[in-house]
mmCIF file of the N, C-alpha and C atoms, coordinates in Angstrom:
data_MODEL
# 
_entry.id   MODEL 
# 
loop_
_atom_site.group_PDB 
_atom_site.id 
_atom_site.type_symbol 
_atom_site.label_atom_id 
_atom_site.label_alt_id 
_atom_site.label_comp_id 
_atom_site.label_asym_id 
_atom_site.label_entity_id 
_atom_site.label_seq_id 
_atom_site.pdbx_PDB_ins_code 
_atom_site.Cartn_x 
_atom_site.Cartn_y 
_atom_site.Cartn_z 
_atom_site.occupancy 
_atom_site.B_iso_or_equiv 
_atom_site.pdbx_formal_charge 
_atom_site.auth_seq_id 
_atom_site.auth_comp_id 
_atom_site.auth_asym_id 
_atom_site.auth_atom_id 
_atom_site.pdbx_PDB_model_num 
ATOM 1   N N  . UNK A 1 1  ? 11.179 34.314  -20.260 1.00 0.00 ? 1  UNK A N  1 
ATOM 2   C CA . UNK A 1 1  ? 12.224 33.318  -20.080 1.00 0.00 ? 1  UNK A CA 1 
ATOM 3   C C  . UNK A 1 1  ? 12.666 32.865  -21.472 1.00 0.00 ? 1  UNK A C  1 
ATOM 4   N N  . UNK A 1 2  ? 14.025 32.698  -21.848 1.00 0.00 ? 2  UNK A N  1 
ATOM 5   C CA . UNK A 1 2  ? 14.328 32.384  -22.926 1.00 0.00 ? 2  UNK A CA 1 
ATOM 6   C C  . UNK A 1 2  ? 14.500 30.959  -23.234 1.00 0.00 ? 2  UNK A C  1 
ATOM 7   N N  . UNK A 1 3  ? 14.893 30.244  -24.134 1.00 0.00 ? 3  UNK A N  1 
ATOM 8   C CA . UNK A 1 3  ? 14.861 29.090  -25.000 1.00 0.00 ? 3  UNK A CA 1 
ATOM 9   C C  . UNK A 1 3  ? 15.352 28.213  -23.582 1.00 0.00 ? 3  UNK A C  1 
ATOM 10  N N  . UNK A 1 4  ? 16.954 28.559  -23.973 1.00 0.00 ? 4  UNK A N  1 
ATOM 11  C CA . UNK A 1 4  ? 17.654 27.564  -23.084 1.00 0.00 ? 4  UNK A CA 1 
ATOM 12  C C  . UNK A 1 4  ? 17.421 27.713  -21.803 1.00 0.00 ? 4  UNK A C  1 
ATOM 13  N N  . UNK A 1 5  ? 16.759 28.574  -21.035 1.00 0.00 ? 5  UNK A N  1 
ATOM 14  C CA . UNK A 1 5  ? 16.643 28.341  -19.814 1.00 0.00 ? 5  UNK A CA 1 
ATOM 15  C C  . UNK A 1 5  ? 15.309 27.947  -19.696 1.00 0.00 ? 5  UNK A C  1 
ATOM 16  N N  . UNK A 1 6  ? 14.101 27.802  -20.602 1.00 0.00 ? 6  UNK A N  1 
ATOM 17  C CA . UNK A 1 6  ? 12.978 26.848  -20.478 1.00 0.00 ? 6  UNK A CA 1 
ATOM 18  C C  . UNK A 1 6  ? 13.741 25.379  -20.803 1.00 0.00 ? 6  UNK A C  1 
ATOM 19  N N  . UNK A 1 7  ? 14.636 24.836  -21.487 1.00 0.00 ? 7  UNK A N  1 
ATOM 20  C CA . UNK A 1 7  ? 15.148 23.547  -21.651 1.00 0.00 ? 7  UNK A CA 1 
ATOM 21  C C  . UNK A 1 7  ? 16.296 23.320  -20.271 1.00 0.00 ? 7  UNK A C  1 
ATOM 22  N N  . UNK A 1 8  ? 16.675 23.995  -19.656 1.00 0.00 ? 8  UNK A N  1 
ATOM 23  C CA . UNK A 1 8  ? 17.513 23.378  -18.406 1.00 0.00 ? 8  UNK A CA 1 
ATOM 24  C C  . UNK A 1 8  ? 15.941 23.276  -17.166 1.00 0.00 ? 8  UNK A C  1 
ATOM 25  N N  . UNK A 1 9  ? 15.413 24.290  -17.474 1.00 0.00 ? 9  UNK A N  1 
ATOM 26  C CA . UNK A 1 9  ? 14.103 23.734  -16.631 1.00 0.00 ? 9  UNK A CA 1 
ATOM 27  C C  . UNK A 1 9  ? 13.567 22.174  -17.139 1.00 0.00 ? 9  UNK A C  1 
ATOM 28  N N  . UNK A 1 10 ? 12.899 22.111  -17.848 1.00 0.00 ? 10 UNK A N  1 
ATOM 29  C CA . UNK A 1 10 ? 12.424 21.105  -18.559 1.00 0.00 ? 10 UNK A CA 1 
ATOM 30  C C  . UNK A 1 10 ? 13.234 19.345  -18.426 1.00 0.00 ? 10 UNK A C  1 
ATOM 31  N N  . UNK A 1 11 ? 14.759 19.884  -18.496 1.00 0.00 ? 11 UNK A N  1 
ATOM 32  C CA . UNK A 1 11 ? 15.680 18.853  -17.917 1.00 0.00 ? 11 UNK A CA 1 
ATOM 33  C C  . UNK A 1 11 ? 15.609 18.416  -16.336 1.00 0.00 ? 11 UNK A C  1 
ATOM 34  N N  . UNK A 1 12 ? 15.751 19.537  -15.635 1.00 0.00 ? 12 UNK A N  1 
ATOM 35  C CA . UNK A 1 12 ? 15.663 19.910  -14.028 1.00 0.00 ? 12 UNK A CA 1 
ATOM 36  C C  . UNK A 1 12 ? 14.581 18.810  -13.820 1.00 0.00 ? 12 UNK A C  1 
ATOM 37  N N  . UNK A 1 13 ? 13.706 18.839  -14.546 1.00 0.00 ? 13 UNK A N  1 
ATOM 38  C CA . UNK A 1 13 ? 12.280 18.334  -13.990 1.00 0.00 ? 13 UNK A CA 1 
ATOM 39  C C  . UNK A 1 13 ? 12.229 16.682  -14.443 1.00 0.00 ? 13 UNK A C  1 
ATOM 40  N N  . UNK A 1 14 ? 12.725 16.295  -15.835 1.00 0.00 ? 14 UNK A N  1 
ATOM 41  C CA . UNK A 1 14 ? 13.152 15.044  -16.535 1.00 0.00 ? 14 UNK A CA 1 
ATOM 42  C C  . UNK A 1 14 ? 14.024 14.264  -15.147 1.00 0.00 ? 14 UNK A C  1 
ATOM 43  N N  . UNK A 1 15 ? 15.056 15.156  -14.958 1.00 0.00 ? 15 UNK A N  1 
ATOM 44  C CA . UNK A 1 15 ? 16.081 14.386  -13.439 1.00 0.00 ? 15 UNK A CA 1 
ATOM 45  C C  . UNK A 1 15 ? 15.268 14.423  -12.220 1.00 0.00 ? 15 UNK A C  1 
ATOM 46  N N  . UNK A 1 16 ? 14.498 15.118  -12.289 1.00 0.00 ? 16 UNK A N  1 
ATOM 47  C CA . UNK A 1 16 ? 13.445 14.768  -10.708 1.00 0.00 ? 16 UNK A CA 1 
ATOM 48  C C  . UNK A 1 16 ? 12.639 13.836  -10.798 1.00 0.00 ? 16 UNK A C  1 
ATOM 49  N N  . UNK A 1 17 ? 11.683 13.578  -12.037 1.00 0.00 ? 17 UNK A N  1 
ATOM 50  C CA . UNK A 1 17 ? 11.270 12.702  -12.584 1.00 0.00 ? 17 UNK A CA 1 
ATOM 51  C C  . UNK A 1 17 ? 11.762 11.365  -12.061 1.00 0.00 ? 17 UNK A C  1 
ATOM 52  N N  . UNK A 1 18 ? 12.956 11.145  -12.350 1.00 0.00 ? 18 UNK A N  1 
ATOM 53  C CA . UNK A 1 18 ? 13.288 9.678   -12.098 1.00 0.00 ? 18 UNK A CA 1 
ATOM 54  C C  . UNK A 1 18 ? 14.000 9.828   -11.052 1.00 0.00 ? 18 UNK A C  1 
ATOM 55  N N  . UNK A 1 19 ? 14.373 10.727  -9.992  1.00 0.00 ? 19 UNK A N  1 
ATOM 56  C CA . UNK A 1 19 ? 14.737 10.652  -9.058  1.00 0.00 ? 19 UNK A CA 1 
ATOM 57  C C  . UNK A 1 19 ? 13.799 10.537  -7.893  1.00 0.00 ? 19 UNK A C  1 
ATOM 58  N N  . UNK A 1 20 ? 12.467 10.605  -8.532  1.00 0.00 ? 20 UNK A N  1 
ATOM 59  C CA . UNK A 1 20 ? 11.130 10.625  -7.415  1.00 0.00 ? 20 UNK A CA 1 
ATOM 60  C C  . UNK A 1 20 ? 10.767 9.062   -7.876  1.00 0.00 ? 20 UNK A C  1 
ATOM 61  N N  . UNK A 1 21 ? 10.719 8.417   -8.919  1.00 0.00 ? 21 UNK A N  1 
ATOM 62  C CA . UNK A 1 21 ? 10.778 7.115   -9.361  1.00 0.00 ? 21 UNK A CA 1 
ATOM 63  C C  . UNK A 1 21 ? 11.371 6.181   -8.289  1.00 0.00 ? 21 UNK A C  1 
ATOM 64  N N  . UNK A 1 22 ? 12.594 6.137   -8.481  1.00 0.00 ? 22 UNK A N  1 
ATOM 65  C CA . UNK A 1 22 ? 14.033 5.657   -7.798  1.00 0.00 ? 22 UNK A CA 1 
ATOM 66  C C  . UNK A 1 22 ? 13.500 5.768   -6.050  1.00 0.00 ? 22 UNK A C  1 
ATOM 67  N N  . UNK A 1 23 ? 13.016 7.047   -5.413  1.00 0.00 ? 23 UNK A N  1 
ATOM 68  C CA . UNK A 1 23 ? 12.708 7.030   -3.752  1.00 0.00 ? 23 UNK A CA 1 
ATOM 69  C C  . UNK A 1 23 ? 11.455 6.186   -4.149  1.00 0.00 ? 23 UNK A C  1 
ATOM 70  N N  . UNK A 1 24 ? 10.114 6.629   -4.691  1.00 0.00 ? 24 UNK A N  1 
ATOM 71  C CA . UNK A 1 24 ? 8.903  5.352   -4.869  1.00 0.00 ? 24 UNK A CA 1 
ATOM 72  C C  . UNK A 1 24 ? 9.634  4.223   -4.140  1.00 0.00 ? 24 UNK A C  1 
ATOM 73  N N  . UNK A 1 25 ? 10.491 3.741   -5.247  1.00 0.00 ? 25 UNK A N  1 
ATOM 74  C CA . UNK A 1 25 ? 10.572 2.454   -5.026  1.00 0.00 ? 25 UNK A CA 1 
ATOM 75  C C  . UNK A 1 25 ? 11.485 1.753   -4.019  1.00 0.00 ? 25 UNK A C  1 
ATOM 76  N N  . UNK A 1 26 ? 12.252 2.745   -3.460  1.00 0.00 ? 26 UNK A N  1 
ATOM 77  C CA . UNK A 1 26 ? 13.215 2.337   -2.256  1.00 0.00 ? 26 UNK A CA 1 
ATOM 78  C C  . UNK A 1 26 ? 12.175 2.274   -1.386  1.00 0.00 ? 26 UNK A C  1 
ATOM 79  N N  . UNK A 1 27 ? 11.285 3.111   -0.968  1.00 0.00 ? 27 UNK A N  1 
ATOM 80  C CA . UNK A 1 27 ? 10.449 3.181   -0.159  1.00 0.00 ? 27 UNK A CA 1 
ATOM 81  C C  . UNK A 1 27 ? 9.038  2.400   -0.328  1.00 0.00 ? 27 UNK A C  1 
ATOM 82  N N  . UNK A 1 28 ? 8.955  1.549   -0.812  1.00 0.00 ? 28 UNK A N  1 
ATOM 83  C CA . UNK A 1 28 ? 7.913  0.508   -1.378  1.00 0.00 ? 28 UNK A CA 1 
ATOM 84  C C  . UNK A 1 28 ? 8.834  -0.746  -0.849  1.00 0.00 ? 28 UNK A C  1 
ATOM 85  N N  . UNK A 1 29 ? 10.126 -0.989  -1.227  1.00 0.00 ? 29 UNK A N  1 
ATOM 86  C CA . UNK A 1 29 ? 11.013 -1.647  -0.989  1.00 0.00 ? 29 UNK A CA 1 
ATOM 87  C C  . UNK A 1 29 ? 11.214 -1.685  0.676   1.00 0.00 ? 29 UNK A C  1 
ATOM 88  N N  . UNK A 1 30 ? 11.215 -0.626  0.608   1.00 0.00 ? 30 UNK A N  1 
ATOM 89  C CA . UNK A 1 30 ? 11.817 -0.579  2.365   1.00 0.00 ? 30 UNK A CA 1 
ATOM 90  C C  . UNK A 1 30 ? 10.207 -1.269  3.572   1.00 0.00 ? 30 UNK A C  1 
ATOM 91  N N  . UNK A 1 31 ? 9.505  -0.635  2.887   1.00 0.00 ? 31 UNK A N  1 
ATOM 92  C CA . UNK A 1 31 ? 7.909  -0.906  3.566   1.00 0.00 ? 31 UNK A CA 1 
ATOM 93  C C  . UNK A 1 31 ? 7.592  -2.472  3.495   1.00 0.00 ? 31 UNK A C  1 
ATOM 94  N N  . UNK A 1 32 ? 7.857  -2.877  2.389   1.00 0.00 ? 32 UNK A N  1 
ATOM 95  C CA . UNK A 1 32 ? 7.466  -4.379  2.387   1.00 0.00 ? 32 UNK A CA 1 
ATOM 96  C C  . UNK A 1 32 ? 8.560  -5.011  2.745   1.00 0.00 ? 32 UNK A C  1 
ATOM 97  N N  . UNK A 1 33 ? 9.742  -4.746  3.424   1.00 0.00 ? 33 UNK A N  1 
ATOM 98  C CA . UNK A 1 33 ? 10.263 -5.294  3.976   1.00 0.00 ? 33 UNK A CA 1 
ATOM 99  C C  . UNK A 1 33 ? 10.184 -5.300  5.532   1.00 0.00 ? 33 UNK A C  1 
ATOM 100 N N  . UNK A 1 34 ? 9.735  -3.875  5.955   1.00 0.00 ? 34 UNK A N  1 
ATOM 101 C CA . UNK A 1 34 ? 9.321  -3.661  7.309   1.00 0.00 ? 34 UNK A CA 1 
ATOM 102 C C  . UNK A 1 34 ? 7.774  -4.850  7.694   1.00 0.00 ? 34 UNK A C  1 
ATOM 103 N N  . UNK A 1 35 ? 6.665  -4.663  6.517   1.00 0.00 ? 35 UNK A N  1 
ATOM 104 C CA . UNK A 1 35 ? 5.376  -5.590  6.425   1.00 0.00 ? 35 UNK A CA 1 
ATOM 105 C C  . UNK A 1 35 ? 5.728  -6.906  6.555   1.00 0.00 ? 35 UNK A C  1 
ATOM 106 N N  . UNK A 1 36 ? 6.629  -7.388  6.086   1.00 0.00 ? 36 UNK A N  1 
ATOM 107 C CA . UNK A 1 36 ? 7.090  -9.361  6.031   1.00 0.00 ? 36 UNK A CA 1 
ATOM 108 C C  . UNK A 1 36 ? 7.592  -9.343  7.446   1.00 0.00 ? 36 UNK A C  1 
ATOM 109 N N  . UNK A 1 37 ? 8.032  -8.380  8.454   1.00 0.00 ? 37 UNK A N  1 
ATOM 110 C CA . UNK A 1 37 ? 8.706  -9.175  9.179   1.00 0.00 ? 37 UNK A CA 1 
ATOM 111 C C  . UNK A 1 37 ? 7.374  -9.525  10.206  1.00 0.00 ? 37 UNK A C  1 
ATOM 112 N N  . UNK A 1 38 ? 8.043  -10.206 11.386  1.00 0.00 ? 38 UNK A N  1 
ATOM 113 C CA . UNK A 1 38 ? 7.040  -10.878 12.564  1.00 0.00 ? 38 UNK A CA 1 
ATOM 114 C C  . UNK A 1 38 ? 6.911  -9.548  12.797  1.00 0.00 ? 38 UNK A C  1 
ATOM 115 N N  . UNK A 1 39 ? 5.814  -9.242  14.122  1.00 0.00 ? 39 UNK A N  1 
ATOM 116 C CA . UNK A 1 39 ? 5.425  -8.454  15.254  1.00 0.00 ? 39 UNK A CA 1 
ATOM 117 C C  . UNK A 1 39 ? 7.050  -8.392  16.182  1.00 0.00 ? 39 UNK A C  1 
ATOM 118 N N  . UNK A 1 40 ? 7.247  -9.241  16.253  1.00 0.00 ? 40 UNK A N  1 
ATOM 119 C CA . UNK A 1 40 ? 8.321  -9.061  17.208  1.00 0.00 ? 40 UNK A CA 1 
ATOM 120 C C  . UNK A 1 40 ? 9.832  -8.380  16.444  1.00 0.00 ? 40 UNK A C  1 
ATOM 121 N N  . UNK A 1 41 ? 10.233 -8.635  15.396  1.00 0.00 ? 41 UNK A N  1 
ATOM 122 C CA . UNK A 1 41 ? 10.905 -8.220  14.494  1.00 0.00 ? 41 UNK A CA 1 
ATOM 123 C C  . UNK A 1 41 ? 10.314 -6.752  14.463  1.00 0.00 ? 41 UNK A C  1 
ATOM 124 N N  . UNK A 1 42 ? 9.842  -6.849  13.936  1.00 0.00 ? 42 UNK A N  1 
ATOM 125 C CA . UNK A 1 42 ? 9.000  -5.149  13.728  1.00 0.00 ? 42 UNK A CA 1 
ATOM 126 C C  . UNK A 1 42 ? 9.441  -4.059  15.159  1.00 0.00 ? 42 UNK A C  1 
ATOM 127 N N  . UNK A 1 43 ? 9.422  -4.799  16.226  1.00 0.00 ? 43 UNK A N  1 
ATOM 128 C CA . UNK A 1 43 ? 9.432  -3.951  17.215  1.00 0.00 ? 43 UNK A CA 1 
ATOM 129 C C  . UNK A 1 43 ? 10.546 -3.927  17.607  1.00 0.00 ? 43 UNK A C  1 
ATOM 130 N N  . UNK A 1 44 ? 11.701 -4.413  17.078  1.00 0.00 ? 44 UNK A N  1 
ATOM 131 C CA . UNK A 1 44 ? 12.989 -4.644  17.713  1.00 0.00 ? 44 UNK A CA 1 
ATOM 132 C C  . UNK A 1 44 ? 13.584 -3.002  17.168  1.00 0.00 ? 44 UNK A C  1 
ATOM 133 N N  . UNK A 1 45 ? 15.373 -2.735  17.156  1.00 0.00 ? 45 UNK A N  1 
ATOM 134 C CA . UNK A 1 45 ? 15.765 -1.733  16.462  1.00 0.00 ? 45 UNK A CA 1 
ATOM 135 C C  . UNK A 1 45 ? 16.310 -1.864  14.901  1.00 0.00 ? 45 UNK A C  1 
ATOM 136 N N  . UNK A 1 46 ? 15.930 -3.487  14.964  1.00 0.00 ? 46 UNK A N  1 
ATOM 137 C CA . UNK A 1 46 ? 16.088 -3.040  13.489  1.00 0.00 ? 46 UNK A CA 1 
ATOM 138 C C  . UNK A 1 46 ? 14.999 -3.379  12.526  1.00 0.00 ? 46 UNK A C  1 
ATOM 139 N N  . UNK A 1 47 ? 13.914 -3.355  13.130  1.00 0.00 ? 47 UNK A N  1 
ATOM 140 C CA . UNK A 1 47 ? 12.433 -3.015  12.253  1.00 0.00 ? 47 UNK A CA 1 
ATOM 141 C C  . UNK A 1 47 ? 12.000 -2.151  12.365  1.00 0.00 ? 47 UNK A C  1 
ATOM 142 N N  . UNK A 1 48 ? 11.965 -0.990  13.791  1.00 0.00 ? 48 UNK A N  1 
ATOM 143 C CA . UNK A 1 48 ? 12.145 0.563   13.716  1.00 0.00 ? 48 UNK A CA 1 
ATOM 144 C C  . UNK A 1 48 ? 12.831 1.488   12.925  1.00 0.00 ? 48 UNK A C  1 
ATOM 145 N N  . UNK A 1 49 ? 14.045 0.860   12.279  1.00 0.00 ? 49 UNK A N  1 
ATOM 146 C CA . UNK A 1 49 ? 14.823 1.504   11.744  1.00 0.00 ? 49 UNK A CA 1 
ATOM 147 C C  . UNK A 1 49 ? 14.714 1.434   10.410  1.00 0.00 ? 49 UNK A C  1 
ATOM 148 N N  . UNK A 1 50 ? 14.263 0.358   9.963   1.00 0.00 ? 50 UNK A N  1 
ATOM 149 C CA . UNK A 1 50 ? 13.375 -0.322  8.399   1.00 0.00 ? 50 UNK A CA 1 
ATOM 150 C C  . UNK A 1 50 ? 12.132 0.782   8.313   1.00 0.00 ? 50 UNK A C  1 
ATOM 151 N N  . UNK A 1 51 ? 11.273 1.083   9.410   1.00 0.00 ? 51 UNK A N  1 
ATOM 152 C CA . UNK A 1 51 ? 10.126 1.757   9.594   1.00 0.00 ? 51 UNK A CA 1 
ATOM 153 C C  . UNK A 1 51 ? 10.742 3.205   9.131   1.00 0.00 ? 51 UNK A C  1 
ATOM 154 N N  . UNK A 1 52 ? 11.599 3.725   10.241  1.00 0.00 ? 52 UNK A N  1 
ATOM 155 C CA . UNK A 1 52 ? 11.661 5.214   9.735   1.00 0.00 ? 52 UNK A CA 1 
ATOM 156 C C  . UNK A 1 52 ? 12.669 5.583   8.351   1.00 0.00 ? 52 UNK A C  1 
ATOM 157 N N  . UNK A 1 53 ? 13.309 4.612   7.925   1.00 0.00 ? 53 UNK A N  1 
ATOM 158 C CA . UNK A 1 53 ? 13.596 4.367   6.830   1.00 0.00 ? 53 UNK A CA 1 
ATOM 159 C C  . UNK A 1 53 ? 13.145 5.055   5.437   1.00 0.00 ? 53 UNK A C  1 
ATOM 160 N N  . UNK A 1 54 ? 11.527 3.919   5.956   1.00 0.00 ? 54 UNK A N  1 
ATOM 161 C CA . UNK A 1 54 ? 10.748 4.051   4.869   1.00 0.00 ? 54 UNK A CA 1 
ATOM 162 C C  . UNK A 1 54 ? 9.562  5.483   4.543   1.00 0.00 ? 54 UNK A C  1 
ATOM 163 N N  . UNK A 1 55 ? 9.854  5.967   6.484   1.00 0.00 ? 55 UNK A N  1 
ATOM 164 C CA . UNK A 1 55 ? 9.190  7.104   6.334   1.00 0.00 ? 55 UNK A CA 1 
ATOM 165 C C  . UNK A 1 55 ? 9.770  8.659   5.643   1.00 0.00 ? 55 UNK A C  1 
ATOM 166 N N  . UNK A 1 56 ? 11.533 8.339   6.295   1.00 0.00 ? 56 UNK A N  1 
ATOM 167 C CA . UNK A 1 56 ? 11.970 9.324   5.346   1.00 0.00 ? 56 UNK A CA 1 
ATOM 168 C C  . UNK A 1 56 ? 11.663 9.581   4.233   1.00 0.00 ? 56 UNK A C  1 
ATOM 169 N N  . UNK A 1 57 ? 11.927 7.868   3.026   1.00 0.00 ? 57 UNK A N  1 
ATOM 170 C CA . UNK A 1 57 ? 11.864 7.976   1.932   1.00 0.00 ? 57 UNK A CA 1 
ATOM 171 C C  . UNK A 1 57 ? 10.754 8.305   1.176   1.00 0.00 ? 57 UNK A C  1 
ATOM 172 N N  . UNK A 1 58 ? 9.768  8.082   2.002   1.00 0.00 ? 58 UNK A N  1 
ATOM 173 C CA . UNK A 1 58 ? 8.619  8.956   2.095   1.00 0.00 ? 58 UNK A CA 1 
ATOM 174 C C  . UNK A 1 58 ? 8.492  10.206  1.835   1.00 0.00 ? 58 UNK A C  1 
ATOM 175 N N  . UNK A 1 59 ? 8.940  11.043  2.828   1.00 0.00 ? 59 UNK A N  1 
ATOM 176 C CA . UNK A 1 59 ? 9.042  12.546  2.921   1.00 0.00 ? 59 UNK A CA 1 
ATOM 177 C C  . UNK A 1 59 ? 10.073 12.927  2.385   1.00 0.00 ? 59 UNK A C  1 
ATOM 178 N N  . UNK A 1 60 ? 11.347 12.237  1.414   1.00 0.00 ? 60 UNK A N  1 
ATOM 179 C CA . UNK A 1 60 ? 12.106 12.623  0.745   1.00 0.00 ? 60 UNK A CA 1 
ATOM 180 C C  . UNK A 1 60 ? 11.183 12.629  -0.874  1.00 0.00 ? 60 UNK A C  1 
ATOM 181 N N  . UNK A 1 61 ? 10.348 11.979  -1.252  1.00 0.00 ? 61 UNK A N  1 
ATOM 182 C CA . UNK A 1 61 ? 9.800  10.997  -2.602  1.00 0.00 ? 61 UNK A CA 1 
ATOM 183 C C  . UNK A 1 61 ? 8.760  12.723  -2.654  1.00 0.00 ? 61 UNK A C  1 
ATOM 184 N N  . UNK A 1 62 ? 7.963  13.201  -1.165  1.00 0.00 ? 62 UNK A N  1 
ATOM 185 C CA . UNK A 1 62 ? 6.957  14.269  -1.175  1.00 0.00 ? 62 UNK A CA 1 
ATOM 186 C C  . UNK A 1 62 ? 7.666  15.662  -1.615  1.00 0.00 ? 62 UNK A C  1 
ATOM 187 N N  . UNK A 1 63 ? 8.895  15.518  -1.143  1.00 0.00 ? 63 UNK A N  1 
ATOM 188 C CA . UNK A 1 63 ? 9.431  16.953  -1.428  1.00 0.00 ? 63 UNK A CA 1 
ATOM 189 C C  . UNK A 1 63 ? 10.358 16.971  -2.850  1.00 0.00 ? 63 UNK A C  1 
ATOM 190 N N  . UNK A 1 64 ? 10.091 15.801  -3.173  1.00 0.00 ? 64 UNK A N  1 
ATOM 191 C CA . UNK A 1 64 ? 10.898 16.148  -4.666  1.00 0.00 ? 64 UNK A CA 1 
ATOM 192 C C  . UNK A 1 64 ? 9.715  16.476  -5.554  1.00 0.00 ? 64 UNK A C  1 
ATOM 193 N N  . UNK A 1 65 ? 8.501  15.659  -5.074  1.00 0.00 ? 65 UNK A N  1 
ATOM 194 C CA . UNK A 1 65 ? 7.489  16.153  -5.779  1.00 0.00 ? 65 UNK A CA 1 
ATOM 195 C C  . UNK A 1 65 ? 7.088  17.484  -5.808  1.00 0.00 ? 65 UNK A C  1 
ATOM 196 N N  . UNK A 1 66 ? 7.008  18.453  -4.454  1.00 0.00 ? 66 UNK A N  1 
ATOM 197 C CA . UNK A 1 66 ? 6.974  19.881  -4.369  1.00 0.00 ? 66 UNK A CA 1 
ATOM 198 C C  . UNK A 1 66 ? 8.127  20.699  -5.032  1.00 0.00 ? 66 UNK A C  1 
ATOM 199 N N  . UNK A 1 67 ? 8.894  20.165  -5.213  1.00 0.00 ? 67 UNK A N  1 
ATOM 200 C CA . UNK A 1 67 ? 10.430 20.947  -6.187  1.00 0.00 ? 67 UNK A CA 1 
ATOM 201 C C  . UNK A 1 67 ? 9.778  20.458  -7.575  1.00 0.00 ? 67 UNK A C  1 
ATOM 202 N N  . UNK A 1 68 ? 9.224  19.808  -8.348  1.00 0.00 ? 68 UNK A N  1 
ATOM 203 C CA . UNK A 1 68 ? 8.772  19.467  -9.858  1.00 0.00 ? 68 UNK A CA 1 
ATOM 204 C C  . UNK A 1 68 ? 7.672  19.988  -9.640  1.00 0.00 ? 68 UNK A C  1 
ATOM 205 N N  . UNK A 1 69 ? 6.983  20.481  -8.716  1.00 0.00 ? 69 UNK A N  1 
ATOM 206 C CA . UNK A 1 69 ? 5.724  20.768  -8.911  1.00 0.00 ? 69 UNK A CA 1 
ATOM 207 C C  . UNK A 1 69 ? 5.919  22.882  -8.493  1.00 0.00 ? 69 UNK A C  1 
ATOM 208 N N  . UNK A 1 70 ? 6.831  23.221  -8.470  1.00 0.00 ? 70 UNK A N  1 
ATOM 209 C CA . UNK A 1 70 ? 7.596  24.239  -8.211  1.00 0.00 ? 70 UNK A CA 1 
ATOM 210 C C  . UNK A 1 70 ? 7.903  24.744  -9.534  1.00 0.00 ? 70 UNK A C  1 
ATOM 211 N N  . UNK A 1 71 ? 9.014  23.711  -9.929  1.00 0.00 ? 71 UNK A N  1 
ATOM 212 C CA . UNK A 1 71 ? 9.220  24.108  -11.509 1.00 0.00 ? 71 UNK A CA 1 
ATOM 213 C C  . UNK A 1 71 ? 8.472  24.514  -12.416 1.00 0.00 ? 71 UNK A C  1 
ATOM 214 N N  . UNK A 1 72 ? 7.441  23.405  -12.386 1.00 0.00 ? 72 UNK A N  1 
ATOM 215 C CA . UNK A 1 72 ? 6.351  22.956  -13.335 1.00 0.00 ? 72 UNK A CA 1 
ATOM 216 C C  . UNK A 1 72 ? 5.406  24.513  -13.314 1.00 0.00 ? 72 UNK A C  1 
ATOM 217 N N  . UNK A 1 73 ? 5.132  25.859  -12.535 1.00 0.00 ? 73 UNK A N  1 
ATOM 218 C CA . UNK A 1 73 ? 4.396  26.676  -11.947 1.00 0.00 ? 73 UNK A CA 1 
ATOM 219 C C  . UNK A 1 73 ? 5.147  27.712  -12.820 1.00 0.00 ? 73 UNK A C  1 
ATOM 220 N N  . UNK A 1 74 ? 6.723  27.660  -12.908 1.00 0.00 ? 74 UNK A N  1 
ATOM 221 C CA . UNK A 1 74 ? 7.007  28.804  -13.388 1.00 0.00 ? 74 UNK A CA 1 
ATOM 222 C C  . UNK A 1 74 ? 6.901  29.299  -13.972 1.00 0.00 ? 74 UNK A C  1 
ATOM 223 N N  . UNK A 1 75 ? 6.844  30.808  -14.487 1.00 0.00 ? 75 UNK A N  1 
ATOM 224 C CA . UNK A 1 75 ? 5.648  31.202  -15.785 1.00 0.00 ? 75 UNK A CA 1 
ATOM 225 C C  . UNK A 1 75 ? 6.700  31.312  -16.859 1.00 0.00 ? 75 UNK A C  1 
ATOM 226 N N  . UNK A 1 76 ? 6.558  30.787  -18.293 1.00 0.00 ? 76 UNK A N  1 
ATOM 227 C CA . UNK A 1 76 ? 7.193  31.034  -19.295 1.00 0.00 ? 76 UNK A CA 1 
ATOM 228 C C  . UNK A 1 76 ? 7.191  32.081  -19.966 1.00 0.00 ? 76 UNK A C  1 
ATOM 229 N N  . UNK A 1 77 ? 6.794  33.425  -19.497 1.00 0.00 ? 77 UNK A N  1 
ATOM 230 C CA . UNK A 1 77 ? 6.844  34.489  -20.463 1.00 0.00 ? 77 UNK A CA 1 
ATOM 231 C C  . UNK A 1 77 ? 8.301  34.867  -20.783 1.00 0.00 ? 77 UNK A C  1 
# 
C-alpha cells in the first residue's frame, strides 16, 4: 500500500474516531434521559421510543467501531 493511501486510511479512521465519540454520547444522552423518567413515562410511546433510540445508537456507536476496527487490520505492505 502506498503513502497516500495509508494517510486517507489513517484519516478514514481519525473521522470514525469522532464519529463513534459523537453516537457515545447521543446515546448516553438518550439513556439518561430514558433512566430520569417515572415507570409510567418509561412505558408510554414516548419512553419506548427514547429506549429504542438509545438502542440504535447503540448498535450504530458498535458498528462504527467494527468499520475502525476493519481499517485498523489492513495490512500495510
Amino acid at each position: 500500500m502506498n503513502d497516500a493511501r495509508r494517510k486517507e486510511i489513517a484519516n478514514a479512521i481519525t473521522l470514525l474516531e469522532g464519529a463513534k465519540d459523537l453516537l457515545e454520547k447521543c446515546r448516553d444522552d438518550e439513556q439518561e434521559a430514558f433512566d430520569n423518567m417515572s415507570e409510567g413515562l418509561q412505558s408510554s410511546d414516548r419512553g419506548q421510543a427514547i429506549e429504542a433510540n438509545a438502542t440504535s445508537l447503540g448498535e450504530a456507536y458498535d458498528q462504527v467501531e467494527e468499520a475502525i476496527n476493519s481499517l485498523e487490520s489492513i495490512d500495510n505492505a
